[in-house]
GUTI-249185 format. One record per residue (C-alpha): residue number from 1; x negated, y, z. Coordinates in steps of 0.1 Angstrom, whole numbers, plus 5000, padded with zeros to 4 digits. Example, Ala and Ser with C-alpha at 12.3 -4.5 7.8 and 13.67 -1.06 7.14 Angstrom:
REM residues 2
<atom num="1" px="4877" py="4955" pz="5078"/>
<atom num="2" px="4863" py="4989" pz="5071"/>
REM end
This chain:
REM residues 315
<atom num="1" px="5153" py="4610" pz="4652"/>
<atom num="2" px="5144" py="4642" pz="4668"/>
<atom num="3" px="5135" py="4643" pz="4703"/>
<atom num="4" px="5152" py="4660" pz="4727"/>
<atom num="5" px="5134" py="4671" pz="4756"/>
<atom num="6" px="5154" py="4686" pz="4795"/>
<atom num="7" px="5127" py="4717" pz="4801"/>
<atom num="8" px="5135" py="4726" pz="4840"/>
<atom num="9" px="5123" py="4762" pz="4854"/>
<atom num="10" px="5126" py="4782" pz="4884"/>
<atom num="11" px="5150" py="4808" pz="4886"/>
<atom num="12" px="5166" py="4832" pz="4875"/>
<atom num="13" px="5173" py="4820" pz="4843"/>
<atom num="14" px="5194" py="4855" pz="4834"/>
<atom num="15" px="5165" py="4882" pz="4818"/>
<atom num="16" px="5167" py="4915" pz="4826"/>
<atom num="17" px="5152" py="4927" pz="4798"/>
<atom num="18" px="5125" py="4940" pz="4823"/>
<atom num="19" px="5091" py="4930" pz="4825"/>
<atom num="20" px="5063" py="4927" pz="4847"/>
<atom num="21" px="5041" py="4951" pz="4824"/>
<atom num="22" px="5067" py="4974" pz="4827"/>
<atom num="23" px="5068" py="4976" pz="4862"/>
<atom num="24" px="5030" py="4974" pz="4869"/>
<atom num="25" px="5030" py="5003" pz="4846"/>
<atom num="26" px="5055" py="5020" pz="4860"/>
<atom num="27" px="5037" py="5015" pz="4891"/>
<atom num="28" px="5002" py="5032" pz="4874"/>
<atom num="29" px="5019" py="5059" pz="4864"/>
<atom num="30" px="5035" py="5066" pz="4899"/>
<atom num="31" px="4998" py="5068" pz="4910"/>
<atom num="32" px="4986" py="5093" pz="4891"/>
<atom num="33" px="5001" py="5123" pz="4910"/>
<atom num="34" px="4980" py="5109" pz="4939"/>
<atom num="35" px="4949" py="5102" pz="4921"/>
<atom num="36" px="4942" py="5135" pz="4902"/>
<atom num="37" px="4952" py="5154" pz="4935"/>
<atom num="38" px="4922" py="5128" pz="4944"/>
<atom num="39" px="4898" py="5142" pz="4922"/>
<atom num="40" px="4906" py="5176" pz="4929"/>
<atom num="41" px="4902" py="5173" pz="4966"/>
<atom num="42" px="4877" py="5155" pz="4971"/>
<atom num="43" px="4858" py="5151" pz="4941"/>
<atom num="44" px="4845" py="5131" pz="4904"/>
<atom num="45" px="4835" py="5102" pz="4936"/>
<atom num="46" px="4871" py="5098" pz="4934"/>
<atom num="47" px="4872" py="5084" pz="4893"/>
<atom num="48" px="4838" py="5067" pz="4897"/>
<atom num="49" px="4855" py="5047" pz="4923"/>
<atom num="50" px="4888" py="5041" pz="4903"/>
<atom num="51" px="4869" py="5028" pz="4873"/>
<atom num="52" px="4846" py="5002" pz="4894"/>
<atom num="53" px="4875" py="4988" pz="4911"/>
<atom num="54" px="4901" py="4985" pz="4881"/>
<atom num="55" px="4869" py="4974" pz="4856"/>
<atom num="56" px="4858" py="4951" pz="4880"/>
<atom num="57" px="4888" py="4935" pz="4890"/>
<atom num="58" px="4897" py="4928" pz="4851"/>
<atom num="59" px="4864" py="4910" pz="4847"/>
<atom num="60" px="4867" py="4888" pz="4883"/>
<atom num="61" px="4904" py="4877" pz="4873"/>
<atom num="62" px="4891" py="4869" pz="4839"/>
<atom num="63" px="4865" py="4849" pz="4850"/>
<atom num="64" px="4886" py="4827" pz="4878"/>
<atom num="65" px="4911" py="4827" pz="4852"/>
<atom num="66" px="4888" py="4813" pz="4827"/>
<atom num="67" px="4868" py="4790" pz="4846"/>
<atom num="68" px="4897" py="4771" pz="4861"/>
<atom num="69" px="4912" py="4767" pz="4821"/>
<atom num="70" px="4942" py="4795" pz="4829"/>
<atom num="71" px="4960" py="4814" pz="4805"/>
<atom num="72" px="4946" py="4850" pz="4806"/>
<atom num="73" px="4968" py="4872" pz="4823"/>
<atom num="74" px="4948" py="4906" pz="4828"/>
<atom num="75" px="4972" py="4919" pz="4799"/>
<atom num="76" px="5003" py="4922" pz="4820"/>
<atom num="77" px="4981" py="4955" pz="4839"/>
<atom num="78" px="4991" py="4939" pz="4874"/>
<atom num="79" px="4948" py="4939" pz="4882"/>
<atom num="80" px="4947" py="4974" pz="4867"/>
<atom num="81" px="4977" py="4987" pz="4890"/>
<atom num="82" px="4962" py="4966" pz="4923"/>
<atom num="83" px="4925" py="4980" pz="4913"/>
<atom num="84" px="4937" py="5018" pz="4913"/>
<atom num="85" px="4955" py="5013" pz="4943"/>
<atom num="86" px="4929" py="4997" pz="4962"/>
<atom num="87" px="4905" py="5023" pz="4954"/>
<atom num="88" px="4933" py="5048" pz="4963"/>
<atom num="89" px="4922" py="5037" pz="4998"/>
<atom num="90" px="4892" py="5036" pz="5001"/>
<atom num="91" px="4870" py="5063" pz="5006"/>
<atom num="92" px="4855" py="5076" pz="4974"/>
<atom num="93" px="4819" py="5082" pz="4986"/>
<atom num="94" px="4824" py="5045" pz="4991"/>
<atom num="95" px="4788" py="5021" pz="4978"/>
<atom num="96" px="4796" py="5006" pz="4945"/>
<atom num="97" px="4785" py="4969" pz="4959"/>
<atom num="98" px="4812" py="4973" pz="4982"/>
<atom num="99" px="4841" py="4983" pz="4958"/>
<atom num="100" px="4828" py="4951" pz="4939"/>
<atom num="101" px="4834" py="4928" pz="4972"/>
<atom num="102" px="4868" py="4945" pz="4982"/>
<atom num="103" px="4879" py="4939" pz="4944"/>
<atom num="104" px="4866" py="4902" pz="4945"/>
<atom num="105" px="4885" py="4895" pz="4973"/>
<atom num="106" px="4912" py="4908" pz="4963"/>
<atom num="107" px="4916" py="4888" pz="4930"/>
<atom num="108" px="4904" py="4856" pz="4949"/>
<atom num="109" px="4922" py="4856" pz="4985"/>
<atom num="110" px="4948" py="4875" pz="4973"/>
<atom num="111" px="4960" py="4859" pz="4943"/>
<atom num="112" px="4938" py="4836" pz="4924"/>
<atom num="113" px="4940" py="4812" pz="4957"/>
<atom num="114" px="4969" py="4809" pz="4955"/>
<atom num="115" px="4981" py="4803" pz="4921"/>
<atom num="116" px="4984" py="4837" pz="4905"/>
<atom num="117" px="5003" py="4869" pz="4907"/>
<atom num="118" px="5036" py="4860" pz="4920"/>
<atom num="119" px="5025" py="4829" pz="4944"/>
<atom num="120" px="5004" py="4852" pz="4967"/>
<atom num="121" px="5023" py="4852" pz="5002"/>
<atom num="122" px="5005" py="4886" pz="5007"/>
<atom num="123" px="5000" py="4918" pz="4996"/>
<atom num="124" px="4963" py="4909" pz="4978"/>
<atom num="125" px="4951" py="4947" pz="4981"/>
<atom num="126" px="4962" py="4946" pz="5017"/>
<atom num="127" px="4940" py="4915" pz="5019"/>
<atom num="128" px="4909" py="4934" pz="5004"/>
<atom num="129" px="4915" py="4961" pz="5027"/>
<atom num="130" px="4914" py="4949" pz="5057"/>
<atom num="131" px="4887" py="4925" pz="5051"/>
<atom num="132" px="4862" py="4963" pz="5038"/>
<atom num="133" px="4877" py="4974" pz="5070"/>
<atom num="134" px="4863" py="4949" pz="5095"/>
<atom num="135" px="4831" py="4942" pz="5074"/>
<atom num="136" px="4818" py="4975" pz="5069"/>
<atom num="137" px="4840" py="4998" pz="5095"/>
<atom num="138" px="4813" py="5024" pz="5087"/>
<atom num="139" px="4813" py="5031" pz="5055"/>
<atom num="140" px="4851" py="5028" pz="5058"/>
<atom num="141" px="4848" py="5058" pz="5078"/>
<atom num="142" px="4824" py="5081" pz="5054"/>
<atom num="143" px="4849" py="5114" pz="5047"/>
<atom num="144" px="4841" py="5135" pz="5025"/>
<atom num="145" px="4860" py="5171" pz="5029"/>
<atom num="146" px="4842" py="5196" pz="5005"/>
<atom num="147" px="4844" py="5228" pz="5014"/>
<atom num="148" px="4863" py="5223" pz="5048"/>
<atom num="149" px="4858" py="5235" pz="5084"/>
<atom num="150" px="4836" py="5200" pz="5101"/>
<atom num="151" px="4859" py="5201" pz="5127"/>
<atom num="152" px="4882" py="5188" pz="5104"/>
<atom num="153" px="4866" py="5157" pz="5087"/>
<atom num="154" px="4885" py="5136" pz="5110"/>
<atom num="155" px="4917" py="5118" pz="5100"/>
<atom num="156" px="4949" py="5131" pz="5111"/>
<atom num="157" px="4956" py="5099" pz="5130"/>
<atom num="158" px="4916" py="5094" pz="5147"/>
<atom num="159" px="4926" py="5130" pz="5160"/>
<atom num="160" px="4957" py="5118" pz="5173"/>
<atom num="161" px="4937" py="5085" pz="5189"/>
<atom num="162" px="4908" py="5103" pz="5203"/>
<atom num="163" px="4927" py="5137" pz="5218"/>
<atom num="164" px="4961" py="5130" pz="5218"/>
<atom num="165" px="4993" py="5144" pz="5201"/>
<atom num="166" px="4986" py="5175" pz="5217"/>
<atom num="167" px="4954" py="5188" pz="5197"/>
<atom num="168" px="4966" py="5180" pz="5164"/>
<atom num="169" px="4984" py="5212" pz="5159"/>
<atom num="170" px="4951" py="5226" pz="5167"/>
<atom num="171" px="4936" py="5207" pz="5135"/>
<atom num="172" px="4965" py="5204" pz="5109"/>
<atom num="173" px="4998" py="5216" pz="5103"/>
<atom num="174" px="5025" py="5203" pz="5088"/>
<atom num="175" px="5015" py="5220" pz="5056"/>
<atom num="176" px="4983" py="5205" pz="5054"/>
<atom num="177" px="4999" py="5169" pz="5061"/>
<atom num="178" px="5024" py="5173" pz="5036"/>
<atom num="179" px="5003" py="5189" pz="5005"/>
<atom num="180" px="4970" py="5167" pz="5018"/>
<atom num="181" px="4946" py="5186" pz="5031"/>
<atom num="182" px="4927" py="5167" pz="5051"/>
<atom num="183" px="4904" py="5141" pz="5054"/>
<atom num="184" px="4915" py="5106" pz="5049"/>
<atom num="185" px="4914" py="5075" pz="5018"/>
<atom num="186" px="4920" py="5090" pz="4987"/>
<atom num="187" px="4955" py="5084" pz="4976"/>
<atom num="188" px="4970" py="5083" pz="5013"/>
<atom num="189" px="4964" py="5122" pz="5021"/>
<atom num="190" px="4994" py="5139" pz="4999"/>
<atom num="191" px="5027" py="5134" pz="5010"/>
<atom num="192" px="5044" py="5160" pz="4983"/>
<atom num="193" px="5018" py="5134" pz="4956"/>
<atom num="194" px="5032" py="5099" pz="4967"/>
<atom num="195" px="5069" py="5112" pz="4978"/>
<atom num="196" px="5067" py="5123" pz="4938"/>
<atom num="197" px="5052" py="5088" pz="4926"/>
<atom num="198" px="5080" py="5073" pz="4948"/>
<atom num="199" px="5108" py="5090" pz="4936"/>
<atom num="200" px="5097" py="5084" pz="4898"/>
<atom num="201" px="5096" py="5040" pz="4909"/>
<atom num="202" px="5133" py="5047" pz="4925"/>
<atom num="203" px="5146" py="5065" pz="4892"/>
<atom num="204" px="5132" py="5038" pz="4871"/>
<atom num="205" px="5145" py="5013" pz="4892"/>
<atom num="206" px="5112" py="4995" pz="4894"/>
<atom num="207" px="5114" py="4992" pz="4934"/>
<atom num="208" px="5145" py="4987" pz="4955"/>
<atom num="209" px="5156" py="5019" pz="4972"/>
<atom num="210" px="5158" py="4995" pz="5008"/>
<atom num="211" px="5124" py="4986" pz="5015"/>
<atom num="212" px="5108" py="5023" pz="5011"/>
<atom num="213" px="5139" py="5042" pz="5029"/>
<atom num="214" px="5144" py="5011" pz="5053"/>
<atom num="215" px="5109" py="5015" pz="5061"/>
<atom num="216" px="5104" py="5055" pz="5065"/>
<atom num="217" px="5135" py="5052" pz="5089"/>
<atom num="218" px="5121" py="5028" pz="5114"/>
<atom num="219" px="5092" py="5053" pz="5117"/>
<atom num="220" px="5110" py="5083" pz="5120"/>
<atom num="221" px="5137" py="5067" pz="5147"/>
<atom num="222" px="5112" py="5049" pz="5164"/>
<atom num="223" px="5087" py="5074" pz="5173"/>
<atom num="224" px="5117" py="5098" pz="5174"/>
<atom num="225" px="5122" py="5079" pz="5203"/>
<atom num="226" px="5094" py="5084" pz="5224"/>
<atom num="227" px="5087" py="5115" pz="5218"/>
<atom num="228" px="5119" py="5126" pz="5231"/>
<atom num="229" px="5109" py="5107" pz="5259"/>
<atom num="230" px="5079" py="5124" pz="5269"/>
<atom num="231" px="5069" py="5155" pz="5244"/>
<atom num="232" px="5029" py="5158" pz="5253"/>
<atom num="233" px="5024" py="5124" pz="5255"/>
<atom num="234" px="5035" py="5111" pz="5217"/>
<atom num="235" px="5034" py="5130" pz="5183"/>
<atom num="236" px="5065" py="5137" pz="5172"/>
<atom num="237" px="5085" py="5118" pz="5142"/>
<atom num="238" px="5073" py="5141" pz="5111"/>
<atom num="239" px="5035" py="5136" pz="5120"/>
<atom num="240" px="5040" py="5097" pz="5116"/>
<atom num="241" px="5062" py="5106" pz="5086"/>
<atom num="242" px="5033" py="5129" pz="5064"/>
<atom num="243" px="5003" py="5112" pz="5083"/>
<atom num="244" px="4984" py="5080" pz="5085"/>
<atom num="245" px="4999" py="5062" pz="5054"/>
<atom num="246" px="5031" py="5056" pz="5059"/>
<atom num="247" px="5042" py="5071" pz="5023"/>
<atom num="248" px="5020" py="5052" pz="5002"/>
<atom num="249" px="5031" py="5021" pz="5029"/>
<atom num="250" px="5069" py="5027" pz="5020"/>
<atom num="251" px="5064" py="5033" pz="4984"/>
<atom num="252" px="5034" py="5011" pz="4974"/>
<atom num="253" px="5026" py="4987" pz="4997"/>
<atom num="254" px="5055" py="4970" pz="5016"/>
<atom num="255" px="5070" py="4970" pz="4976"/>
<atom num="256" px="5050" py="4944" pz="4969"/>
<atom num="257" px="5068" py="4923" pz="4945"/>
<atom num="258" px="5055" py="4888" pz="4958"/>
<atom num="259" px="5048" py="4895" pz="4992"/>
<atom num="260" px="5083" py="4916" pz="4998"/>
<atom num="261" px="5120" py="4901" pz="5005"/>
<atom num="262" px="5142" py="4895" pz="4976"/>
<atom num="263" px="5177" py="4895" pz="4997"/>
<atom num="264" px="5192" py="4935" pz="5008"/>
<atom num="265" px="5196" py="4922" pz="5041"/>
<atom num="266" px="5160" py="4909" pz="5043"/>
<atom num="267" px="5145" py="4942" pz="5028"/>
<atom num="268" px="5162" py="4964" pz="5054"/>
<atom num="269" px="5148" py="4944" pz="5081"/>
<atom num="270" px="5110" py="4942" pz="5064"/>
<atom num="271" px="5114" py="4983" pz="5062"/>
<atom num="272" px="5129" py="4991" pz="5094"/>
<atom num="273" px="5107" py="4960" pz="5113"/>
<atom num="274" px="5075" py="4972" pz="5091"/>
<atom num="275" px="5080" py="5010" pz="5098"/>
<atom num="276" px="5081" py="5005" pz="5139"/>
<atom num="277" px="5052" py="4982" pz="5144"/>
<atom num="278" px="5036" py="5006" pz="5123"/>
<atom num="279" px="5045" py="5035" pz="5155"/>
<atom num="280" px="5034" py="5006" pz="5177"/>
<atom num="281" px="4999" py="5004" pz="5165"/>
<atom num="282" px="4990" py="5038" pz="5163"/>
<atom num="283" px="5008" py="5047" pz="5197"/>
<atom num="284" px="4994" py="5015" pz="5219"/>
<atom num="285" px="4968" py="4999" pz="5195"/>
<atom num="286" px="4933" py="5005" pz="5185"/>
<atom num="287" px="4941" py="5009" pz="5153"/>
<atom num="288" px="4948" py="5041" pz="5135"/>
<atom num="289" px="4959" py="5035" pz="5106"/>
<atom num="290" px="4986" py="5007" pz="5114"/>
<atom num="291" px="5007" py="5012" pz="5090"/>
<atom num="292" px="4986" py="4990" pz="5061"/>
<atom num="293" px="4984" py="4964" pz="5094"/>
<atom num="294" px="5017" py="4964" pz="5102"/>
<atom num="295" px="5027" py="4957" pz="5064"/>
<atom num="296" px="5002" py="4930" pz="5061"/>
<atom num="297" px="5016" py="4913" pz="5091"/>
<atom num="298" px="5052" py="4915" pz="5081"/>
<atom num="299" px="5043" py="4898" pz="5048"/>
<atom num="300" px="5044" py="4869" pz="5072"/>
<atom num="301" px="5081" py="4871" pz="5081"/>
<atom num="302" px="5094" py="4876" pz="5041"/>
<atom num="303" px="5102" py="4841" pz="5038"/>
<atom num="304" px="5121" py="4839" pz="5073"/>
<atom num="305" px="5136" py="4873" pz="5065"/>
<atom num="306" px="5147" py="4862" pz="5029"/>
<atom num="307" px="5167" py="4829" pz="5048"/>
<atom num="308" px="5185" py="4849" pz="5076"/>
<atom num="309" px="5215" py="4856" pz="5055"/>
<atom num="310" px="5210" py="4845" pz="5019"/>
<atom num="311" px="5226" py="4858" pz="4986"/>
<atom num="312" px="5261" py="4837" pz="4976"/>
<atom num="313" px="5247" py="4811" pz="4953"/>
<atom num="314" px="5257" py="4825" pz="4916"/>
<atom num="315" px="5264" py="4861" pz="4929"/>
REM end
């Protein structure tokens, strides 16, 4: 007689018909606005750091995955999509032993750890990030502006720290925040470049309109706030909007698949909670760019979020 074996999985157990190839992708192709204005702005630094961070981080998750007996999964482009946007921010005069350690963390504490893309708790590029930003704050800090007034190789936001809201008029206007022209990480500059990338995610339905929108909104209202409170003492909503990160944040980051709610309710609260302690940090903290803080810290509420007012089982 045949056997007959129960196989149990996780949900859902309805495809879509989507894939996570798709999506990652999807996701590489929203980049590329960004990354050629990259290259054109700042540089061919710009593509020598793309390639050592996507090539690398193929060959670190193919080793973990190989020497702990794993199925290779480098095929599904996930590492390509989290090594291109990893080196989206980082500054492209950036040492190549250093893209090497930010990817290798990456794969490691942001994913491998902990089982894989899917299992990570938080946003694995984020991880990488922050841990190039506190080990080498330095070289973190290496602009590169060719062609450019030096007044100007300061980021919008350490102009905004060190001087106040305001001086930045004296520095950048809003055309140079919007279309990218100033110093800054590589894919984080262009406003027009990620809004485009974002829009092309929300028409393929590849991200959920709440998160991004969600998260733009509780910047703009929240430091709408305060600077309605007192004009000369905080920048006014549009700055945070086009400056600091907060587009490739909405669009990019606080999409993470893994790291992000799955409920509506609990993605409108990761936007809007994720876009104001983003204001926070860059009004009262030390911090300029808060925004890829304040996303990395809210990965921490998702599973609280995702329990606050669950989906009707079935729905």
């Amino acid at each position: 007689m045949s056997e007959f074996k129960l196989t149990v999985s996780p949900s859902p157990h309805v495809h879509s018909g989507n894939s996570l190839t798709r999506m990652m992708r999807d996701f590489i192709i929203a980049l590329l606005p960004a990354t050629i204005y990259g290259v054109y702005f700042f540089g061919m630094d710009v593509l020598r750091c793309v390639l050592i961070a996507i090539v690398s981080a193929v060959v670190w998750e193919a080793l973990s995955q190989w020497l702990s007996g794993r199925k290779l999964e480098i095929g599904n482009l996930n590492t390509v999509f989290s090594g291109l946007l990893l080196a989206l921010l980082l500054p492209p005069s950036l040492p190549w032993w250093t893209i090497l350690i930010g990817t290798l963390l990456m794969v490691l504490l942001g994913k491998e750890i902990y089982g894989g893309y899917g299992s990570n708790p938080f946003n694995c590029v984020l991880i990488a990030w922050v841990a190039l930003q506190l080990s080498y704050p330095d070289y973190m800090a290496q602009w590169i502006l060719p062609m450019a007034d030096p007044a100007t190789t300061s980021t919008p936001m350490e102009v905004f720290a060190s001087q106040g809201s305001a001086f930045i008029g004296e520095y950048f206007s809003y055309t140079d925040l919007f279309l990218g022209r100033t110093a800054g990480f590589t894919g984080q500059v262009s406003a027009l470049m990620l809004l485009i990338g974002g829009s092309y995610l929300l028409w393929r339905k590849t991200i959920n309109w709440r998160i991004p929108i969600s998260y733009l909104a509780g910047v703009f209202f929240f430091a709408g706030i305060f600077w309605l409170l007192g004009t000369g003492l905080y920048a006014d909503p549009v700055f945070h909007l086009l400056a600091g990160g907060t587009m490739i944040s909405a669009f990019f980051l606080a999409t993470d698949l893994p790291s992000s709610p799955t409920t509506p309710q609990g993605m409108i609260l990761f936007g809007l909670g994720a876009g104001i302690l983003t204001v926070t940090i860059r009004t009262w903290g030390a911090w300029t760019f808060g925004a890829f803080y304040a996303v990395l810290i809210f990965n921490m509420f998702t599973p609280f979020l995702d329990k606050i007012t669950p989906e009707v089982y079935g729905r």
